[in-house]
C-alpha positions as CSV (number, residue, x, y, z in Angstrom):
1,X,0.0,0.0,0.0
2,X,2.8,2.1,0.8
3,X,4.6,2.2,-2.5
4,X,1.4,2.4,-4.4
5,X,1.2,5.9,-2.7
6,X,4.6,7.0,-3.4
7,X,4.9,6.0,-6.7
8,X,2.8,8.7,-8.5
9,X,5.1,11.2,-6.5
10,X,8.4,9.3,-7.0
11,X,10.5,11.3,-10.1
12,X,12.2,10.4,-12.9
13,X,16.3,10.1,-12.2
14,X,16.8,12.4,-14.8
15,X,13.8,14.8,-12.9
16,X,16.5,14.1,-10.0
17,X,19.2,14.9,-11.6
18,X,18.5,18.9,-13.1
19,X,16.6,19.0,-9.4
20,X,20.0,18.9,-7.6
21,X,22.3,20.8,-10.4
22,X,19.3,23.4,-9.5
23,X,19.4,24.1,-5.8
24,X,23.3,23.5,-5.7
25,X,23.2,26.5,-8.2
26,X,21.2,28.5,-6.0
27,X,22.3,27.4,-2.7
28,X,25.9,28.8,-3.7
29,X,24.1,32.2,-6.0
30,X,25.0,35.6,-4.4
31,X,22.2,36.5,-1.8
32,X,20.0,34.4,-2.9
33,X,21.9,31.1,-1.0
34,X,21.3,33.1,2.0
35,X,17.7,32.6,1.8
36,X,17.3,29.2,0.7
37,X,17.5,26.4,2.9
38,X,19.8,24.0,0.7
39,X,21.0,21.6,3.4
40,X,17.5,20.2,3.7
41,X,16.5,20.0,0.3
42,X,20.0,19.0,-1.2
43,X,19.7,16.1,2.0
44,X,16.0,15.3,0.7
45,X,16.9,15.2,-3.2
46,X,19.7,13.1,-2.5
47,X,17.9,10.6,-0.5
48,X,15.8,10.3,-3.4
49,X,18.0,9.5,-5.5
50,X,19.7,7.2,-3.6
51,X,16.5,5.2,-2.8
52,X,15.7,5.3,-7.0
53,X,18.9,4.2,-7.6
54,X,20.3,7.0,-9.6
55,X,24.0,6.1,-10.4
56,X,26.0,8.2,-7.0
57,X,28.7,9.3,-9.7
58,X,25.7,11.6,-11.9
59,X,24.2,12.5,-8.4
60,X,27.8,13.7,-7.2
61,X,28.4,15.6,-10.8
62,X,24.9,17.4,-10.6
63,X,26.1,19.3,-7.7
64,X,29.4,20.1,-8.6
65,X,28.2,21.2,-12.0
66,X,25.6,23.3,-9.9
67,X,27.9,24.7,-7.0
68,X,30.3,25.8,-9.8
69,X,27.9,27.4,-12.2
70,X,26.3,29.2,-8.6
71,X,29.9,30.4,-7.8
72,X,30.7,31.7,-11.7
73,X,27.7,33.1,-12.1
74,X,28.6,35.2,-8.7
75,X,31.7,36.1,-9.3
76,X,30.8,37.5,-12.8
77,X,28.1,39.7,-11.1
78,X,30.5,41.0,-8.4
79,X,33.5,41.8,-11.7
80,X,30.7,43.2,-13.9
81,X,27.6,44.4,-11.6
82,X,29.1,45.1,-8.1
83,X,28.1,49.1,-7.9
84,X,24.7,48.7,-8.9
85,X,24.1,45.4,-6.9
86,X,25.9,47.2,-3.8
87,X,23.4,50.3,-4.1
88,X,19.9,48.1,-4.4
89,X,17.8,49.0,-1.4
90,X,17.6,45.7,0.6
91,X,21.7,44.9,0.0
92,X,22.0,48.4,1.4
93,X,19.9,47.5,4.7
94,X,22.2,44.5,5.2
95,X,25.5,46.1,4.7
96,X,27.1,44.0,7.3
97,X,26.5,40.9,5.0
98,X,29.5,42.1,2.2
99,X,31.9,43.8,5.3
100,X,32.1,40.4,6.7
101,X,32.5,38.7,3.3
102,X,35.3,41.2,2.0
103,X,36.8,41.3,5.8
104,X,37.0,37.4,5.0
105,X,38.5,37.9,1.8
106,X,41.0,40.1,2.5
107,X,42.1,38.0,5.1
108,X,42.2,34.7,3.4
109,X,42.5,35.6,-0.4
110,X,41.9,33.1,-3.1
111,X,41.4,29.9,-0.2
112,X,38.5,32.2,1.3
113,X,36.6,30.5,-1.5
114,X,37.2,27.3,-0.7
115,X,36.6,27.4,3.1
116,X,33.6,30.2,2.2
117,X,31.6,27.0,0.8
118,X,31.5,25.5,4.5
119,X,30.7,29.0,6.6
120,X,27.0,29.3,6.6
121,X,26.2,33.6,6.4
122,X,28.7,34.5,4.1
123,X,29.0,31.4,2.1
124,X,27.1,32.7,-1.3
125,X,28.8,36.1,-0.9
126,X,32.7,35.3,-1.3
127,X,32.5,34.8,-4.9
128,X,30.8,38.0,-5.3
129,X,32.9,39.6,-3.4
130,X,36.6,38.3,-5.0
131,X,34.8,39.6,-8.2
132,X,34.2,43.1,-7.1
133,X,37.6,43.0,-5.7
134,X,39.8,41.5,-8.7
135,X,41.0,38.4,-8.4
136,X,42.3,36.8,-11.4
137,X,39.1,34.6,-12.9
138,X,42.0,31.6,-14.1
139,X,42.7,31.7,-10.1
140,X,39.2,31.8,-8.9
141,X,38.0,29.1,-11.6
142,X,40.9,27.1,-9.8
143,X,39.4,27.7,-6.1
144,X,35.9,27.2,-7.7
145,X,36.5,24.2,-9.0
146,X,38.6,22.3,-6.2
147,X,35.8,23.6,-3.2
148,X,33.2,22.6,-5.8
149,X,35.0,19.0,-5.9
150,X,35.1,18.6,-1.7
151,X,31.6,20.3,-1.5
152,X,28.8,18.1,-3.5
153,X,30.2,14.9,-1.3
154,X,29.9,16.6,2.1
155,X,26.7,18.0,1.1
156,X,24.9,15.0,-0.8
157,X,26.4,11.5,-0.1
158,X,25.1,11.3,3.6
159,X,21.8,11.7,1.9
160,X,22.2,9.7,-0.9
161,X,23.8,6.7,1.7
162,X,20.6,7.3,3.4
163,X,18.4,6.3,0.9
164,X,20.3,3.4,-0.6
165,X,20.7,1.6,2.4
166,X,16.6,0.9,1.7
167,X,17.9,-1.6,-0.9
168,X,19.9,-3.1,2.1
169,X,17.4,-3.4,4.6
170,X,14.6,-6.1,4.8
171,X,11.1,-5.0,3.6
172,X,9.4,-4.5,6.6
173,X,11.9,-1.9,7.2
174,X,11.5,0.6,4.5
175,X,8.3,2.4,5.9
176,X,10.4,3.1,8.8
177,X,13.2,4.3,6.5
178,X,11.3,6.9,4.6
179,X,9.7,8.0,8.2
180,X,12.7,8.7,9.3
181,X,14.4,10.5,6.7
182,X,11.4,13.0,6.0
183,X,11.7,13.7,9.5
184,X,15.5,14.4,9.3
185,X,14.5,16.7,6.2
186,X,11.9,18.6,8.5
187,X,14.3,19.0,11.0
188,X,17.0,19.9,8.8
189,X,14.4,22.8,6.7
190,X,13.4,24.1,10.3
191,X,16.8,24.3,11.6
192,X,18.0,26.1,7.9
193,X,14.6,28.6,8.4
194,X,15.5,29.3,12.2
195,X,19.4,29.9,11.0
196,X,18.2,32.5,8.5
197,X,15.7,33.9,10.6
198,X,18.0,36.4,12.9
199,X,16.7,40.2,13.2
200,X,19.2,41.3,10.2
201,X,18.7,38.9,7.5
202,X,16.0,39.6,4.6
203,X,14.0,36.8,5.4
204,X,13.5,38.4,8.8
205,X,12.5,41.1,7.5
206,X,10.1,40.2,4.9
207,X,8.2,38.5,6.9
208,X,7.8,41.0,9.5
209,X,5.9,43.2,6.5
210,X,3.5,41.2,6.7
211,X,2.7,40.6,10.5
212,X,1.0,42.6,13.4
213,X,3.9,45.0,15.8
214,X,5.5,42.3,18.1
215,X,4.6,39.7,16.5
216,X,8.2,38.0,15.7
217,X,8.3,35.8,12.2
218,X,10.3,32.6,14.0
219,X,8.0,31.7,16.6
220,X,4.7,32.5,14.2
221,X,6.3,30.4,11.9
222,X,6.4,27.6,14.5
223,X,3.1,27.8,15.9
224,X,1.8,27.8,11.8
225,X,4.2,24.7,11.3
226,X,3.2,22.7,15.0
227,X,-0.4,23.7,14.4
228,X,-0.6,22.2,10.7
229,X,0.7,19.4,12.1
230,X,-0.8,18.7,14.9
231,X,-4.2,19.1,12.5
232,X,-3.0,17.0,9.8
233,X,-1.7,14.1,12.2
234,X,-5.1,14.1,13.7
235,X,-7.2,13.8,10.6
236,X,-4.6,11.2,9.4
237,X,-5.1,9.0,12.7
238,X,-8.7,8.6,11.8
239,X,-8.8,7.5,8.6
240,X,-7.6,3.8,6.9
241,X,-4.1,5.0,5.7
242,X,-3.5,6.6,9.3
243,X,-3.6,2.9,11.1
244,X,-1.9,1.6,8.4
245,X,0.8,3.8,8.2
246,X,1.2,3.2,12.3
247,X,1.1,-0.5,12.0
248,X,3.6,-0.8,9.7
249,X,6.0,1.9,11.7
250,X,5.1,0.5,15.1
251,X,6.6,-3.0,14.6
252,X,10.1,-2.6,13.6
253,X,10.1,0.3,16.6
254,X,8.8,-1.7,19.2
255,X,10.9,-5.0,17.9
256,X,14.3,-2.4,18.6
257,X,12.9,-1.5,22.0
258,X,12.9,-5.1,22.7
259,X,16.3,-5.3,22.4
260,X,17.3,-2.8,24.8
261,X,14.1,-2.6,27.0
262,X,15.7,-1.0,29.8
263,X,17.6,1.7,27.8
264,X,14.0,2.2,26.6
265,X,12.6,2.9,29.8
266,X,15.3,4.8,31.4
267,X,15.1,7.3,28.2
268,X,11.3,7.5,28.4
269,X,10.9,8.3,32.1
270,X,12.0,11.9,31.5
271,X,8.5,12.5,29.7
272,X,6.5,11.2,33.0
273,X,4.0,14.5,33.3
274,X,4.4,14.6,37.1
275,X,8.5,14.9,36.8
276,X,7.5,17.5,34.2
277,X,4.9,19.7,36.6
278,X,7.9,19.1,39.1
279,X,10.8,20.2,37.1
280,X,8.3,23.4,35.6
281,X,7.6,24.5,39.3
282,X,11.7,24.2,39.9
283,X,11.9,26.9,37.0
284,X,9.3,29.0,38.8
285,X,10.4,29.0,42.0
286,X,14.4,29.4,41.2
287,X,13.7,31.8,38.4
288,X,11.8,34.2,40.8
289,X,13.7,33.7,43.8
290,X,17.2,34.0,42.6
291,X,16.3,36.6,39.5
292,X,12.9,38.3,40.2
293,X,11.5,36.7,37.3
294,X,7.7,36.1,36.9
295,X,9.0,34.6,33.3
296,X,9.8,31.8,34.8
297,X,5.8,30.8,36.1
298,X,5.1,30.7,32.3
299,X,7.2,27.3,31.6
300,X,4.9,25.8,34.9
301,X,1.4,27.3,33.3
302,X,2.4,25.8,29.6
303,X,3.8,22.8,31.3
304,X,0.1,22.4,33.1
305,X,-1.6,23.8,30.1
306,X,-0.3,20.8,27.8
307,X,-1.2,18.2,29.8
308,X,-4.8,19.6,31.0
309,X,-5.3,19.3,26.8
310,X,-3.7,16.3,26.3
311,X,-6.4,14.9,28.7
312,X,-9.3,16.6,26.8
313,X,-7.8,15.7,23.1
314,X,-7.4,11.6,24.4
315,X,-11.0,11.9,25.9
316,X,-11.9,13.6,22.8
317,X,-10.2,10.8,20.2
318,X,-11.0,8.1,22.3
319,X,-8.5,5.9,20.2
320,X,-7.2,2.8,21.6
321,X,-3.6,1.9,22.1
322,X,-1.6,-0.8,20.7
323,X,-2.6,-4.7,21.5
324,X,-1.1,-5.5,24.7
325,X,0.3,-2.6,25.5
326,X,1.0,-1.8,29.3
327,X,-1.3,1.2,30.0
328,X,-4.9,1.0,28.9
329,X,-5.9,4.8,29.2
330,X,-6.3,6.4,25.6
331,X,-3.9,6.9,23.3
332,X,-4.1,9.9,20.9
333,X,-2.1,12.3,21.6
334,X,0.9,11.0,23.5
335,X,1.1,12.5,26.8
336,X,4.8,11.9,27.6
337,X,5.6,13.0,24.5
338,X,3.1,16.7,24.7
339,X,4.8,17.0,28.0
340,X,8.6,16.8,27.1
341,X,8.2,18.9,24.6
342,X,6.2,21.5,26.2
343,X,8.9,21.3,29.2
344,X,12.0,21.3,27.4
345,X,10.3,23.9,24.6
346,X,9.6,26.3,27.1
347,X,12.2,25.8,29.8
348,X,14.5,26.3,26.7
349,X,13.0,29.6,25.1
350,X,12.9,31.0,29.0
351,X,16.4,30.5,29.1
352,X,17.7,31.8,25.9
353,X,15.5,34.4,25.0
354,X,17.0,37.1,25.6
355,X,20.8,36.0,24.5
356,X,22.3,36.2,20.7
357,X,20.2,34.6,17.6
358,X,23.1,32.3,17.2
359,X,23.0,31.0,21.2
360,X,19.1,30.7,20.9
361,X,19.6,28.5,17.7
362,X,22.3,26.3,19.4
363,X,20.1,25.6,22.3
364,X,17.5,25.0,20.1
365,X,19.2,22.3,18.4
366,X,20.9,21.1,21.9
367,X,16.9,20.0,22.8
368,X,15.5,18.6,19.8
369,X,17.6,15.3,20.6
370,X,16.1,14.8,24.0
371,X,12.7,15.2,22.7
372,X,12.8,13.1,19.9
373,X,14.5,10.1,21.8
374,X,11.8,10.4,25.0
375,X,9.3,10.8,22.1
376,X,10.1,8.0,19.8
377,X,10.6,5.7,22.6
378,X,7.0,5.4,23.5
379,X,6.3,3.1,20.5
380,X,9.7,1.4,21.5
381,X,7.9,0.2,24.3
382,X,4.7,-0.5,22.3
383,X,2.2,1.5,24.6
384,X,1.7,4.4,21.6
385,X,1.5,4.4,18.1
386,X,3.9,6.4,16.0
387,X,1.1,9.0,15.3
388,X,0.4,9.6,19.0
389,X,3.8,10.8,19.6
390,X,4.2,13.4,16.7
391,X,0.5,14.7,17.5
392,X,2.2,15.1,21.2
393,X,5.3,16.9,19.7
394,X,3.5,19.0,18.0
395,X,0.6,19.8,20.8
396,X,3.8,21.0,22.9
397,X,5.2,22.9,20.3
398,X,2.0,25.1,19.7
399,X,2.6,26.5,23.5
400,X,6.0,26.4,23.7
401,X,5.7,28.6,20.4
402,X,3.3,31.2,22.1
403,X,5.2,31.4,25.0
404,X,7.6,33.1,23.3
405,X,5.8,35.4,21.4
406,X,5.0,36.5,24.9
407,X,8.7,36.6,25.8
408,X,9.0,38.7,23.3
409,X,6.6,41.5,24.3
410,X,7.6,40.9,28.3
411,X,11.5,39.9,28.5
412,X,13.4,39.4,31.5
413,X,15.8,42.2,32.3
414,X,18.8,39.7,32.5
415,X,19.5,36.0,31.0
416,X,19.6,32.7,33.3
417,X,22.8,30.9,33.7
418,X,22.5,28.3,30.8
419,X,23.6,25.7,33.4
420,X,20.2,25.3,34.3
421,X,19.0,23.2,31.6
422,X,22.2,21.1,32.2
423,X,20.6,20.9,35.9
424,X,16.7,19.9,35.1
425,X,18.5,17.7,32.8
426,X,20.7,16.1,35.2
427,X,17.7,16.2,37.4
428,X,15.7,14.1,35.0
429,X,18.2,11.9,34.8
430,X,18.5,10.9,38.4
431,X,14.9,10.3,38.7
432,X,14.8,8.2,35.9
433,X,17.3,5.9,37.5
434,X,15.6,5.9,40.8
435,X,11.9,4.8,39.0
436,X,13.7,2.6,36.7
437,X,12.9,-0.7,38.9
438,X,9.4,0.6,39.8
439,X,8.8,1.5,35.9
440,X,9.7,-1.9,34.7
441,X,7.3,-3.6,37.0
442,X,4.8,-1.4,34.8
443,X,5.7,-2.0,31.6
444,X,7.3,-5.0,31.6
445,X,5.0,-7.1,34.6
């Protein structure tokens, strides 16, 4: 059933092919790379490929043909077009984008283009910028050419490995596969959109034109994204393809939890909604005390909030859980996984909110592993279908998402220590070794 839907979506190699040659082009194109999240669709395109079997040499010369022709092009509009390019309005507003870029240049010369490839914010501006500034095209074609020749493997084989190992793996497998590599390529064009999404890039700015005063673009963006999903996941769990698309993801996850049932347990524990409501109120109580923060009270209200609606939405559903699974309340959403997500969302934006773009978007990655392993490890233990657990994700999302829009209208006056998410987390840790006994007795009899 599964590859009768795919199939009408599946394209042609050649389809493939100018695909990759395309984005490569753009993701390395003066300003425009800056924009365009190319690690997640490069990742996607190559999975693709890989799982179609498109020969890895032609998926490989697509993007170097691509990242080449992106860098020429560049560097022929910073030698022939730089003044008028430099004095459009929106390049103007973003000056600091090319004084980075030629401060980088000047620095490193002609190898500035071949390490430029791997630096994220200035990476489609170097070429542009040894243009306008010179250099010999015989010596940039060199550079071009030999970062070209190290880029397209860094950027497209772990994609392309990815989807060939399908062809390695038994059947039952694949649905699991292609689960889990359009999730990496959500995270991957979330994490890209987040990146490009500090106060003085374009993007930031472009979407502000277009929303109310205060309202910030990143965390609408999230609450759009978290909201869609949630909706979608739920209409999905209700219908024919929804139960068989959890069936056939549930039993290769729960046969791995098998094999490490405790490891399973000990990582799920973290999620258990009263250690949640505990750790929240720890956030409240230190925040206020030690920093006069009523900030703080939000993560415990949101915390509260997600699983007071988690109770409503599994009342509401009234779906069953797995056969034999060890608790027998309802199942959809996933309450462990609604309130990890809502804790570590909102203990996370409390934290970071008002520190640098670039620390926000490190913490923000430094999370998303401990939510997705306490997530995916309910249907490791075979008490929640796969379903449940991304409708919970994205139920905690939504308010960790509207908890900071309100940070942003009420900010605290100064930042708390980073150290104490390394603390809940040690926290959560020690509790879930303490319950780990009393837990099995639960799950496992």
């Amino acid at each position: 059933m599964l590859d009768s839907l795919l199939i009408p979506l599946s394209p042609s190699p050649t389809s493939l092919l100018l695909l990759i040659a395309l984005v490569a082009l753009l993701e390395s194109l003066a300003f425009v790379g800056l924009l365009l999240p190319g690690v997640a669709l490069l990742f996607g395109l190559a999975f693709a490929a890989g799982s179609h079997g498109v020969d890895p040499v032609a998926c490989l010369l697509a993007g170097f043909v691509g990242a080449v022709l992106g860098d020429g092009i560049s560097f022929l509009l910073g030698r022939r077009a730089a003044p008028r390019i430099r004095q459009l309005s929106w390049i103007e507003r973003h000056a600091d984008w090319l004084e980075r870029s030629e401060a980088f240049f000047h620095r490193w010369g002609g190898l500035s283009i071949v390490t430029g490839r791997f630096v994220g914010p200035i990476r489609p501006i170097i070429p542009f910028v040894a243009g306008s500034c010179g250099l010999s095209p015989v010596r940039f074609m060199s550079y071009n050419l030999l970062s070209a020749l190290a880029w397209a493997p860094v950027y497209l084989l772990p994609g392309y490995l990815t989807g060939h190992g399908m062809h390695q793996l038994p059947e039952e497998l694949i649905p699991l596969l292609w689960s889990l590599a359009a999730l990496a390529f959500v995270l991957l064009l979330v994490q890209q959109t987040h990146r490009l999404l500090h106060p003085d890039s374009s993007l930031y700015q472009y979407c502000r034109q277009y929303l109310p005063e205060g309202w910030q673009p990143a965390p609408v963006l999230m609450l759009m994204f978290a909201g869609g999903l949630f909706l979608a996941t739920a209409l999905l769990s209700l219908t024919p393809t929804g139960s068989y698309l959890n069936q056939q993801l549930l039993a290769p996850l729960h046969q791995f939890g098998q094999q490490l049932p405790l490891w399973t347990l000990a990582i799920t524990l973290p999620g258990d909604p009263g250690l949640c409501v505990a750790l929240a109120l720890m956030s409240a109580v230190y925040g206020q005390w030690r920093h006069q923060q009523r900030q703080g009270w939000g993560v415990l209200l949101g915390v509260s909030l997600a699983l007071c609606l988690n109770y409503l939405l599994k009342l509401a559903f009234a779906l069953p859980r797995p056969e034999g699974a060890a608790l027998d309340t309802f199942s959809f959403p996933s309450g462990h996984a609604a309130a990890i997500t809502a804790l570590v969302g909102l203990s996370v934006a409390w934290v970071a909110h008002n520190r640098h773009h670039a620390i926000r978007h490190l913490c923000y990655l430094l999370a998303t592993p401990v939510i997705l392993l306490v997530a995916l490890s309910r249907p490791m233990l075979g008490v929640h279908w796969p379903l449940d657990v991304i409708a919970g994700c994205a139920e905690g999302l939504v308010i960790a998402a509207g908890y900071r829009l309100w940070l942003y209208r009420h900010p605290a006056t100064k930042p708390v220590p980073l150290a104490w998410l390394a603390l809940l987390l040690g926290t959560a840790m020690l509790y879930s070794g303490a319950r780990l006994d009393e837990a099995a007795l639960l799950y496992f009899g």
